[in-house]
MARRO-369323 format. One record per residue (C-alpha): residue in three letters; x, y, z. Coordinates in nm, 3 decimals. Example, Ala and Ser with C-alpha at 12.3 -4.5 7.8 and 13.67 -1.06 7.14 Angstrom:
REM MARRO-369323
+-----+---------+---------+---------+
:   r :    east :   north :      up :
+-----+---------+---------+---------+
: ALA :   1.230 :  -0.450 :   0.780 :
: SER :   1.367 :  -0.106 :   0.714 :
+-----+---------+---------+---------+
//
This chain:
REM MARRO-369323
+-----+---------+---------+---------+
:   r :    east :   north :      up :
+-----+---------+---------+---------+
: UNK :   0.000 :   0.000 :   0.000 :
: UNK :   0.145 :   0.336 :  -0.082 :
: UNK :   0.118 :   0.643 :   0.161 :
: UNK :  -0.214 :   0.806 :   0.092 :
: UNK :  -0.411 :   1.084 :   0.293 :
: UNK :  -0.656 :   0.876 :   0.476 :
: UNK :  -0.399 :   0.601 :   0.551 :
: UNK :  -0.313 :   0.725 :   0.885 :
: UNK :  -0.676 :   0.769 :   0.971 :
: UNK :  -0.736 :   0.427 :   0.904 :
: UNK :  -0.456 :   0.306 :   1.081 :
: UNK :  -0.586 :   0.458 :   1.404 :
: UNK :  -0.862 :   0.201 :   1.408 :
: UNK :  -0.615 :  -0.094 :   1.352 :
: UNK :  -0.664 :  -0.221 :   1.696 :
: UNK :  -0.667 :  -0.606 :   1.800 :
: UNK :  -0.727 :  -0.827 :   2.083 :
: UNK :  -0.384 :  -0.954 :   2.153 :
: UNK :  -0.237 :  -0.660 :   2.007 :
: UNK :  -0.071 :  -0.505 :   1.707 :
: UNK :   0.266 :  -0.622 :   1.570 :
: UNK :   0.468 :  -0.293 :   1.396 :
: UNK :   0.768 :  -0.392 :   1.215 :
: UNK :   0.971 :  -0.068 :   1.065 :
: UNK :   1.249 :  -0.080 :   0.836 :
: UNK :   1.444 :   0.145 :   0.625 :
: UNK :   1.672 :   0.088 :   0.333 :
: UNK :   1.896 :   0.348 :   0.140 :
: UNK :   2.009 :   0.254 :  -0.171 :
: UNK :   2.368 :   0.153 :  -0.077 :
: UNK :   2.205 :  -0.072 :   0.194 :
: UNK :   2.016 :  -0.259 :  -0.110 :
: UNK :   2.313 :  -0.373 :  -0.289 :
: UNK :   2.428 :  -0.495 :   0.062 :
: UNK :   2.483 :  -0.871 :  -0.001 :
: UNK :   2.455 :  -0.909 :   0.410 :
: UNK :   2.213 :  -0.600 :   0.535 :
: UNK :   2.208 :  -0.527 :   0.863 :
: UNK :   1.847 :  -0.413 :   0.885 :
: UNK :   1.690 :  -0.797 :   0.868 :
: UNK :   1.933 :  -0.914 :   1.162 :
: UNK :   1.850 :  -0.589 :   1.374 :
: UNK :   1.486 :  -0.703 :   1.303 :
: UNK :   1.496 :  -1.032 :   1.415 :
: UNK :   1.670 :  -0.971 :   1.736 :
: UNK :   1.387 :  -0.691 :   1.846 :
: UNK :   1.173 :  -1.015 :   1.768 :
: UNK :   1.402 :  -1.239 :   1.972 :
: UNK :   1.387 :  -0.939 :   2.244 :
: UNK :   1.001 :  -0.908 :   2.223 :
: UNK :   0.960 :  -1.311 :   2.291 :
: UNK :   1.163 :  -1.310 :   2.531 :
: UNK :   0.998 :  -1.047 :   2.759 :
: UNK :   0.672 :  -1.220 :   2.639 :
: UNK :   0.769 :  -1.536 :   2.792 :
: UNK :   0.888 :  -1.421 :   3.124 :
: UNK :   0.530 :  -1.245 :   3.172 :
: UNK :   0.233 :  -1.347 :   2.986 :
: UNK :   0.277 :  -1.723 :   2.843 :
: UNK :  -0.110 :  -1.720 :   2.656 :
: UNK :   0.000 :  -1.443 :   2.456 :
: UNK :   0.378 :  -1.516 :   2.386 :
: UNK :   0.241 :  -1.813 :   2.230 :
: UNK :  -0.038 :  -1.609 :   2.037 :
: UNK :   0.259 :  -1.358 :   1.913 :
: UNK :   0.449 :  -1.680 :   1.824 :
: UNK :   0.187 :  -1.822 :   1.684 :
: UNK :   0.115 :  -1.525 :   1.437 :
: UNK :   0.490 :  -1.458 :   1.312 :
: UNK :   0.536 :  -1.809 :   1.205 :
: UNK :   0.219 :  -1.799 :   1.028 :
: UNK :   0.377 :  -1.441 :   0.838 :
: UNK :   0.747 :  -1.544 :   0.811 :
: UNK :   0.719 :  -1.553 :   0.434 :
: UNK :   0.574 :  -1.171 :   0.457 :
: UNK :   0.812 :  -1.100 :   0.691 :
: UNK :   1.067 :  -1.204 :   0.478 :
: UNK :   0.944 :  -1.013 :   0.131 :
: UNK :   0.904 :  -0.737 :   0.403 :
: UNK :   1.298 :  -0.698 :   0.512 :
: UNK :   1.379 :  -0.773 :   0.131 :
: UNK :   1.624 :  -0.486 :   0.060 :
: UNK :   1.526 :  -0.455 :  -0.281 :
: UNK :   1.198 :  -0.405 :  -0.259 :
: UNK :   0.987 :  -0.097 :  -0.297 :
: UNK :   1.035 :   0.198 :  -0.043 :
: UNK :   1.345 :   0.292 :   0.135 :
: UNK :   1.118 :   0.301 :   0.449 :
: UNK :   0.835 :   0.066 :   0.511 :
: UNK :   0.615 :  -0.052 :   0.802 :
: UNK :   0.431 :  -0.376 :   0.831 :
: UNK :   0.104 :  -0.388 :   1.147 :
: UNK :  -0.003 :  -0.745 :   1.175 :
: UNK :  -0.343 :  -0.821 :   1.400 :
: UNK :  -0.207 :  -1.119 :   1.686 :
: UNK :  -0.562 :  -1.256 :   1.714 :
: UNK :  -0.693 :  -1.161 :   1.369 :
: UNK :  -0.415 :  -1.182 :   1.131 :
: UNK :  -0.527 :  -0.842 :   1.000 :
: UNK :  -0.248 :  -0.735 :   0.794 :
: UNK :  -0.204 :  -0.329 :   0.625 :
: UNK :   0.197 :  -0.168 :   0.536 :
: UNK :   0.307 :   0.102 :   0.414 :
: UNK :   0.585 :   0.184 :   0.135 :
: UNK :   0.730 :   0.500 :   0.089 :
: UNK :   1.084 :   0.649 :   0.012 :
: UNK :   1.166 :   0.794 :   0.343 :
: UNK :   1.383 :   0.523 :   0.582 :
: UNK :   1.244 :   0.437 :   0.933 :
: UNK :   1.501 :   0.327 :   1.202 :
: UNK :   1.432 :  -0.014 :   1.241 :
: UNK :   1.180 :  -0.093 :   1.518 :
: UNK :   0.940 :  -0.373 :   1.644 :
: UNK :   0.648 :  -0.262 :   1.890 :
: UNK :   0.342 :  -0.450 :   2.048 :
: UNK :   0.085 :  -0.263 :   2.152 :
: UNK :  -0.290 :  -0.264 :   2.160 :
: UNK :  -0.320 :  -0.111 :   1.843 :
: UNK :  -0.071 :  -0.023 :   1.587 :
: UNK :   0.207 :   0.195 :   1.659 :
: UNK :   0.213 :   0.529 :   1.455 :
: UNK :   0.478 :   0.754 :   1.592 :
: UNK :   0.709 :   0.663 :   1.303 :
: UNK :   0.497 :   0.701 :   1.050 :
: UNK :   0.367 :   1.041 :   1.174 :
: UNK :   0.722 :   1.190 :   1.195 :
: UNK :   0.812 :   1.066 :   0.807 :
: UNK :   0.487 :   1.216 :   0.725 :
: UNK :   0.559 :   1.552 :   0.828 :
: UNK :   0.906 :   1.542 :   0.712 :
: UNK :   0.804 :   1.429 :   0.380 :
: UNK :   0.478 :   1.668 :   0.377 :
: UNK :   0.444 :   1.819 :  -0.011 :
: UNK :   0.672 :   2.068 :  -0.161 :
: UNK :   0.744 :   2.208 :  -0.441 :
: UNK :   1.032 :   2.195 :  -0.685 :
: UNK :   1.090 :   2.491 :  -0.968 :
: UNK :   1.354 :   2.391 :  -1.254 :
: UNK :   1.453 :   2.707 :  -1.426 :
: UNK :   1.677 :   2.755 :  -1.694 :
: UNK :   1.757 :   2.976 :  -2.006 :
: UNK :   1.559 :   2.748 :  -2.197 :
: UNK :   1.279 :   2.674 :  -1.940 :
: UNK :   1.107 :   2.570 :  -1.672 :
: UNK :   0.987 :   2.233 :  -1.482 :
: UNK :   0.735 :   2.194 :  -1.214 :
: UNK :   0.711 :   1.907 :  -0.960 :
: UNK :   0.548 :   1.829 :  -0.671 :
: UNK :   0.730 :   1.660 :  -0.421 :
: UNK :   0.607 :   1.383 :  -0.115 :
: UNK :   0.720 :   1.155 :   0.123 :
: UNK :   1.013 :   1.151 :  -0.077 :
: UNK :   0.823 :   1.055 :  -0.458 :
: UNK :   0.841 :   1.376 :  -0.748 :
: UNK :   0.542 :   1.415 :  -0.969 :
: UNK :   0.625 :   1.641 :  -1.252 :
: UNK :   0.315 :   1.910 :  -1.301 :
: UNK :   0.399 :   2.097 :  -1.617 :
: UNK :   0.670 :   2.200 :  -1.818 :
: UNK :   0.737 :   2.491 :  -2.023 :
: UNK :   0.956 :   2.651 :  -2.303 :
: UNK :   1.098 :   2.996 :  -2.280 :
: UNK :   1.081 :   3.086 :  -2.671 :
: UNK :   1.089 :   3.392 :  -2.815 :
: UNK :   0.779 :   3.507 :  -3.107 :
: UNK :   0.890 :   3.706 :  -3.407 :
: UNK :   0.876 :   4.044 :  -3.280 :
: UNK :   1.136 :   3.955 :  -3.073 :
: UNK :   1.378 :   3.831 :  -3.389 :
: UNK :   1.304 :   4.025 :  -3.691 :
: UNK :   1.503 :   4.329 :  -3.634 :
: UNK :   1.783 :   4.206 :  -3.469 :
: UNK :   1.998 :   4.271 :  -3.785 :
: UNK :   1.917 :   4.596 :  -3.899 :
: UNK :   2.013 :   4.943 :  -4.056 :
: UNK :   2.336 :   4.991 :  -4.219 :
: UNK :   2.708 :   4.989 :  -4.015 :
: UNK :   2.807 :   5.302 :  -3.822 :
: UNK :   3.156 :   5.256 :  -3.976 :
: UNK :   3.004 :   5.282 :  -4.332 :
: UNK :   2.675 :   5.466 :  -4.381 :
: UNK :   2.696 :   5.520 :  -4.691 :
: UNK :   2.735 :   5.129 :  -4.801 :
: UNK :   2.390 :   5.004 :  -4.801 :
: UNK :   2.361 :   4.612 :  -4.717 :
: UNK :   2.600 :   4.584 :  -4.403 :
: UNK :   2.358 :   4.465 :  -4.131 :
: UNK :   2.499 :   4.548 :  -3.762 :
: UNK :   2.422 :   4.302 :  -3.498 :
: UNK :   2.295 :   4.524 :  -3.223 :
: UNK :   2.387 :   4.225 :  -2.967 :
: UNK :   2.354 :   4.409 :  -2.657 :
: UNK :   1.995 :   4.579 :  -2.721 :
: UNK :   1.895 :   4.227 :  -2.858 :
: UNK :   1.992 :   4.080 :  -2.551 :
: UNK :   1.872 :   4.298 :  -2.337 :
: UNK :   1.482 :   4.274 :  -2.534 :
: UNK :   1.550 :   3.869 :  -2.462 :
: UNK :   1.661 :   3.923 :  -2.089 :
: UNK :   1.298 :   4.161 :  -2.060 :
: UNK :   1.109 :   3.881 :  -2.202 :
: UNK :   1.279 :   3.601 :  -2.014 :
: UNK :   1.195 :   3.786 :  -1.690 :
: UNK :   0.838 :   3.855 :  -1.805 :
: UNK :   0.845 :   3.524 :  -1.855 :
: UNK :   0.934 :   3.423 :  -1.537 :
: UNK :   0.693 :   3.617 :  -1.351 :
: UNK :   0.428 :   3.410 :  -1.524 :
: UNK :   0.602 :   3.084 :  -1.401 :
: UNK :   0.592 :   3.225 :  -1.039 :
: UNK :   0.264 :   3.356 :  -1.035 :
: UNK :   0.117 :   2.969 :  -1.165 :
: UNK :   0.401 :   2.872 :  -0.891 :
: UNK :   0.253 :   3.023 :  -0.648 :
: UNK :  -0.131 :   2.947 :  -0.700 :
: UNK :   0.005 :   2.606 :  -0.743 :
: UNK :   0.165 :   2.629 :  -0.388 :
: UNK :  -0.149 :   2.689 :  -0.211 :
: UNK :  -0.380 :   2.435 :  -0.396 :
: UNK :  -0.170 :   2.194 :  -0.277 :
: UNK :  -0.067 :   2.288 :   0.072 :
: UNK :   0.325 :   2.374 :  -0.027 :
: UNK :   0.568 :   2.548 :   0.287 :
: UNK :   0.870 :   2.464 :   0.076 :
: UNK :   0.988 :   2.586 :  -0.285 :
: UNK :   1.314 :   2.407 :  -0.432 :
: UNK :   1.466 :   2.623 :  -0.667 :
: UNK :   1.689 :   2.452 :  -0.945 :
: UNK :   1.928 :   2.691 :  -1.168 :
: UNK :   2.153 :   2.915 :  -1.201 :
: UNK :   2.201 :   3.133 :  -0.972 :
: UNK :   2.090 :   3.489 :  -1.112 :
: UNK :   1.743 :   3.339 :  -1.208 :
: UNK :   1.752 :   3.165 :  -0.897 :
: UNK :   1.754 :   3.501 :  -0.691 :
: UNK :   1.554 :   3.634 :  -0.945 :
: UNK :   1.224 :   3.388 :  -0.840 :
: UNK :   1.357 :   3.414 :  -0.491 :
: UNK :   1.257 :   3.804 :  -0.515 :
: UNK :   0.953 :   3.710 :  -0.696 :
: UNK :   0.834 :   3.461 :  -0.446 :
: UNK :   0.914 :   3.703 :  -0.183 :
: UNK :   0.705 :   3.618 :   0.177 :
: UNK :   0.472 :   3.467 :   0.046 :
: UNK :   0.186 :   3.289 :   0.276 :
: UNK :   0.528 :   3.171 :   0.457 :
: UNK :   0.666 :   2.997 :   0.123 :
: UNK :   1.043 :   2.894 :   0.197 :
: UNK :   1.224 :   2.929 :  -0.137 :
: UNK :   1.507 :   2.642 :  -0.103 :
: UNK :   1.814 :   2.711 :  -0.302 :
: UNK :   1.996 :   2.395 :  -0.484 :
: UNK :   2.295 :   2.509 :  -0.711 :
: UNK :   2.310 :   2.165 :  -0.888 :
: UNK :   2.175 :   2.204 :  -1.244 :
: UNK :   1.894 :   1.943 :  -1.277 :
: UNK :   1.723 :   2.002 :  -1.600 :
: UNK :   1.820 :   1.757 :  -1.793 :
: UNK :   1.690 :   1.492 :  -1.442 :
: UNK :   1.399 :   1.262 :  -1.406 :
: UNK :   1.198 :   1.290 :  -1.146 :
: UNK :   1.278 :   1.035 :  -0.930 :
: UNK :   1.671 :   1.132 :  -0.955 :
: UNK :   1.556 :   1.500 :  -0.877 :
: UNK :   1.309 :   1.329 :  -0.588 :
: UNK :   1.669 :   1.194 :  -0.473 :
: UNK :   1.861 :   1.525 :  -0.506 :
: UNK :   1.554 :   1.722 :  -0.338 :
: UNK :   1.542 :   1.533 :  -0.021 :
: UNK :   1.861 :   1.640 :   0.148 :
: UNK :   1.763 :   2.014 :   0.059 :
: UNK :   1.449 :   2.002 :   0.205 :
: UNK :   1.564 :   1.816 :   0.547 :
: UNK :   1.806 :   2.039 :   0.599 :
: UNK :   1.552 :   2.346 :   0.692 :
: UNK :   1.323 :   2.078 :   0.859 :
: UNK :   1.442 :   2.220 :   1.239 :
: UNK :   1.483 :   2.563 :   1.132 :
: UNK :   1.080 :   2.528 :   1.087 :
: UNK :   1.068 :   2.309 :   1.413 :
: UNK :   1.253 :   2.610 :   1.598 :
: UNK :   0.983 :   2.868 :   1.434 :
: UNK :   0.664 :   2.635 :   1.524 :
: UNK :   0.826 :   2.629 :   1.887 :
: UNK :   0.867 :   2.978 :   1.927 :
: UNK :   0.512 :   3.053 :   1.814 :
: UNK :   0.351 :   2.861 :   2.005 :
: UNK :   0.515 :   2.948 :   2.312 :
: UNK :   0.437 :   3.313 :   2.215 :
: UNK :   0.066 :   3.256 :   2.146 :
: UNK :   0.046 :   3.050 :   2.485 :
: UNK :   0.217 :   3.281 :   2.685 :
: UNK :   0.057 :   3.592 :   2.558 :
: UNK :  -0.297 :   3.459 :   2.592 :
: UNK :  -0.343 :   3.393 :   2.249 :
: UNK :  -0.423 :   3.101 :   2.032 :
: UNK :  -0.191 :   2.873 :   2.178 :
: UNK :  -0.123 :   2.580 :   2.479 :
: UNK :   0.224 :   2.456 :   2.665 :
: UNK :   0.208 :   2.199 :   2.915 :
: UNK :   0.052 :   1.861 :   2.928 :
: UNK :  -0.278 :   1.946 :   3.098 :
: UNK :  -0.344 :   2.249 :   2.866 :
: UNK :  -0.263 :   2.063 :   2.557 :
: UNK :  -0.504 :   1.750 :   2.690 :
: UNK :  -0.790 :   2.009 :   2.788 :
: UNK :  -0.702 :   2.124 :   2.374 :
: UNK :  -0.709 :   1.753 :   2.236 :
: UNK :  -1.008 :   1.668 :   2.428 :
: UNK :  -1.195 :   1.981 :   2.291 :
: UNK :  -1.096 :   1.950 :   1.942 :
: UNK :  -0.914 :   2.266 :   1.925 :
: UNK :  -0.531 :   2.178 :   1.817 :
: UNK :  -0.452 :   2.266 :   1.445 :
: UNK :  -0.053 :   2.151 :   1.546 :
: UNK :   0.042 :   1.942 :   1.799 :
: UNK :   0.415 :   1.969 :   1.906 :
: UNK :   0.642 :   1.732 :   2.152 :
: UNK :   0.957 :   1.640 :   2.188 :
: UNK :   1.069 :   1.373 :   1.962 :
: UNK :   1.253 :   1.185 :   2.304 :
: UNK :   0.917 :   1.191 :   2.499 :
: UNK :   0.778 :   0.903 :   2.681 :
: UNK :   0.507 :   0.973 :   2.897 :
: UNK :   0.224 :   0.797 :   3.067 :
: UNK :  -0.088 :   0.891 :   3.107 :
: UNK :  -0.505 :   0.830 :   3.098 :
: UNK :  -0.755 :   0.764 :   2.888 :
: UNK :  -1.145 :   0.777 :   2.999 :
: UNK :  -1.404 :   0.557 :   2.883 :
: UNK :  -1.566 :   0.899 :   2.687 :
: UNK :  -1.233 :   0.889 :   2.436 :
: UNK :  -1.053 :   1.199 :   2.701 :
: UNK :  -0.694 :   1.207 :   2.737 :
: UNK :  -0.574 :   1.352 :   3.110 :
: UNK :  -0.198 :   1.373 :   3.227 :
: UNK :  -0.324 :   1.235 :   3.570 :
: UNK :  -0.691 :   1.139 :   3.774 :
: UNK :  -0.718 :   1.317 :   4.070 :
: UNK :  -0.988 :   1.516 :   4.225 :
: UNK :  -1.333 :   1.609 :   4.106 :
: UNK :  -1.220 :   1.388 :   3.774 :
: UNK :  -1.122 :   1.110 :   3.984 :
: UNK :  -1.483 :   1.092 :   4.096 :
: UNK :  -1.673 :   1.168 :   3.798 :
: UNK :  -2.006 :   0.942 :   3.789 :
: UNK :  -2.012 :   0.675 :   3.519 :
: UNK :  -1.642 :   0.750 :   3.341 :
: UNK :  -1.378 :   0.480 :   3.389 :
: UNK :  -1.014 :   0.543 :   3.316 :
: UNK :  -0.748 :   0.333 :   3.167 :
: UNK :  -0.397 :   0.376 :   3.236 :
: UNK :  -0.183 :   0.430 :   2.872 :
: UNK :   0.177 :   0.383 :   2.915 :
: UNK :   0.199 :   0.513 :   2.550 :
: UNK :   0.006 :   0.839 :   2.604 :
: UNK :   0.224 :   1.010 :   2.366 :
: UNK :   0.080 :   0.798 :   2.084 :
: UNK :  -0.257 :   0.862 :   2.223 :
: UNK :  -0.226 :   1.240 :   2.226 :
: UNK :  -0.096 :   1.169 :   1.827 :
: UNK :  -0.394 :   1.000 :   1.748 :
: UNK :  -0.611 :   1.222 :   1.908 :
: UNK :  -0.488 :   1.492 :   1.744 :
: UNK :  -0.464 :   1.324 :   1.379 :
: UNK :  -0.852 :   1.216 :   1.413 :
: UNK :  -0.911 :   1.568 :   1.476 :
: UNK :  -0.762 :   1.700 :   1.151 :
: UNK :  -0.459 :   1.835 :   1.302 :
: UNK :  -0.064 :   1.831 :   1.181 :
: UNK :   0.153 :   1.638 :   1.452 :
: UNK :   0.553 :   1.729 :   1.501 :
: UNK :   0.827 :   1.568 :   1.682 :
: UNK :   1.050 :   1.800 :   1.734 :
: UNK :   1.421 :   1.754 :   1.737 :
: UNK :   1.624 :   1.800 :   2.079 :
: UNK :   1.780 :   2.189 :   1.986 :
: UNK :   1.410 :   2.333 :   1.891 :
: UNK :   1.230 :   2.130 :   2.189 :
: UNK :   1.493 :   2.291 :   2.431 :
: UNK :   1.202 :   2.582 :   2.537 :
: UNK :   0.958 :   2.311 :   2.552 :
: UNK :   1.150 :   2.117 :   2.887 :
: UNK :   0.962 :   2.330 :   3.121 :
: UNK :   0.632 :   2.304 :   2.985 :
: UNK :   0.620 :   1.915 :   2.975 :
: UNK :   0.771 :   1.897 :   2.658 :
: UNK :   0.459 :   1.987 :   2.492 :
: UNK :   0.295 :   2.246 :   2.324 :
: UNK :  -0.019 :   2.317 :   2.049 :
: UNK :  -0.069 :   2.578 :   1.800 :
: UNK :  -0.484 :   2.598 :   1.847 :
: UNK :  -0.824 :   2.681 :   1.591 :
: UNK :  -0.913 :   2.934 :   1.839 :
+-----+---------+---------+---------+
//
């Protein structure tokens, strides 16, 4: 299955009676012409790991877990295959049911087995908002090229020819030689007015790419803009794009016109990743400055609950490291803690979740919101609040 919208959604639901199996693996190219990859052993010995804490606790359902991965070894196996599709990929097998759904895609996960009550997400989430769409702009004398960019897959959008129309050529020879008036026939090139006229029109041009750019940019959600070319008509868009609706124009010096797009997919990656905490850092700081002025914003566990619980987070930020545990009431609440007039609420039963981060992720994706682990430097302000905070609807 290849990442799509609602797959996340859907995975929320993915719950079984003896639990969830999540298998994560990532691959990079190198790794796939590996003859002896590491990432199948590393797999195997979480496995060996899980079983074994299995077996010193509950015996019924180390058996059931055994039971299952023998009966999807041969998945397993095409699973950890190197040279398969997707440089990252995740695998959620149902204990009881068998239920099987994975995912493909061409950002790596660090290698990971989990069993929970339901499948495990946080992963998945973080590639997802690292690999969130982008755009890339190919410029060059000649043209332009247009891709969108996700989860590490380029779609090119449209392509287009900078040519010049007659009016532009028929008088660039013209009038007879300073040097010789009176010898009728000797055509001057007047090179520098002719290429000034083409450097007029390529700019005009231009402006038309960027203004399709940037409708294109909000149709489709874009915060990033790759920019491929040289550089003057790279600074030249750069100008045009300007601030736009908090656009990010992304500067990559290689020439890749002549590129497909899964070799400028390849290229892109790195470029956009490396502004991926400089955003982290600015999603931080605003919503510690909307919290802490009173404004559309939360920090701190308890605030950011009361938030989830009322449907009001449009961004939910934690630190990546954070393990936390926490509640869950019988009416689908999330609290830090149960104490008080809570405690003794009439009718609502609470259920201790030692992964509460994961249930403040799902909360929030079921809610419509964007989710963000956030790297160690840009979650340093967040240490005294928790480690959480929300950008809020209202």
């Amino acid at each position: 299955m290849k990442l799509a919208d609602s797959l996340i959604n859907d995975l929320i639901d993915f719950t079984d009676e003896r639990g969830v199996l999540s298998f994560y693996v990532g691959h990079t190219p190198a790794q796939a012409a590996d003859p002896q990859p590491t990432q199948p052993i590393e797999i195997r010995n979480q496995v060996k790991a899980l079983k074994a804490r299995l077996a010193d606790g509950d015996r019924d359902l180390a058996a059931a877990v055994d039971k299952r991965l023998d009966a999807i070894d041969g998945e397993l196996e095409r699973f950890l295959d190197p040279k398969a599709h997707g440089q990252g990929r995740a695998l959620f097998v149902g204990v009881a049911s068998g239920r099987t759904a994975s995912v493909a895609l061409q950002i790596p996960f660090k290698e990971r087995v989990v069993l929970h009550d339901r499948a495990f997400l946080r992963p998945l989430v973080a590639a997802v908002d690292e690999g969130r769409p982008a755009g890339i702009l190919v410029v060059s004398r000649s043209g332009s090229r247009l891709l969108g960019w996700k989860v590490g897959e380029a779609e090119e959008l449209t392509s287009d020819a900078f040519e010049l129309g007659d009016a532009q050529t028929a008088d660039r020879k013209s009038g007879p030689s300073p040097a010789a008036p009176q010898i009728q026939g000797h055509g001057v090139d007047h090179k520098e007015m002719f290429e000034h006229r083409v450097d007029e029109n390529r700019n005009r041009w231009l402006r038309s790419q960027v203004e399709e750019v940037l409708g294109t940019a909000k149709e489709q959600g874009w915060d990033r803009l790759v920019v491929s070319g040289g550089a003057q008509l790279r600074d030249y868009v750069a100008n045009l794009v300007g601030d736009n609706d908090g656009l990010r124009v992304i500067h990559a010096e290689a020439d890749w016109e002549h590129l497909t797009p899964a070799a400028i997919s390849a290229n892109a990656w790195p470029i956009l990743r490396s502004v991926h905490e400089v955003r982290e850092h600015e999603l931080v700081d605003r919503a510690l400055d909307r919290a802490l002025s009173g404004n559309a914003g939360a920090v701190g566990l308890r605030n950011v609950c009361d938030a989830l619980n009322e449907g009001r987070v449009a961004h939910l930020l934690f630190d990546d490291r954070l393990q936390l545990t926490g509640f869950r009431s019988s009416e689908d609440t999330l609290h830090p803690e149960v104490g008080g007039q809570l405690a003794q609420s009439d009718g609502v039963e609470f259920t201790e979740e030692p992964l509460f981060v994961e249930r403040m992720i799902e909360k929030a994706v079921s809610t419509g919101a964007a989710v963000t682990p956030v790297a160690q430097s840009p979650a340093a302000p967040l240490g005294e609040h928790d480690g959480v905070a929300a950008l809020l609807r209202w």
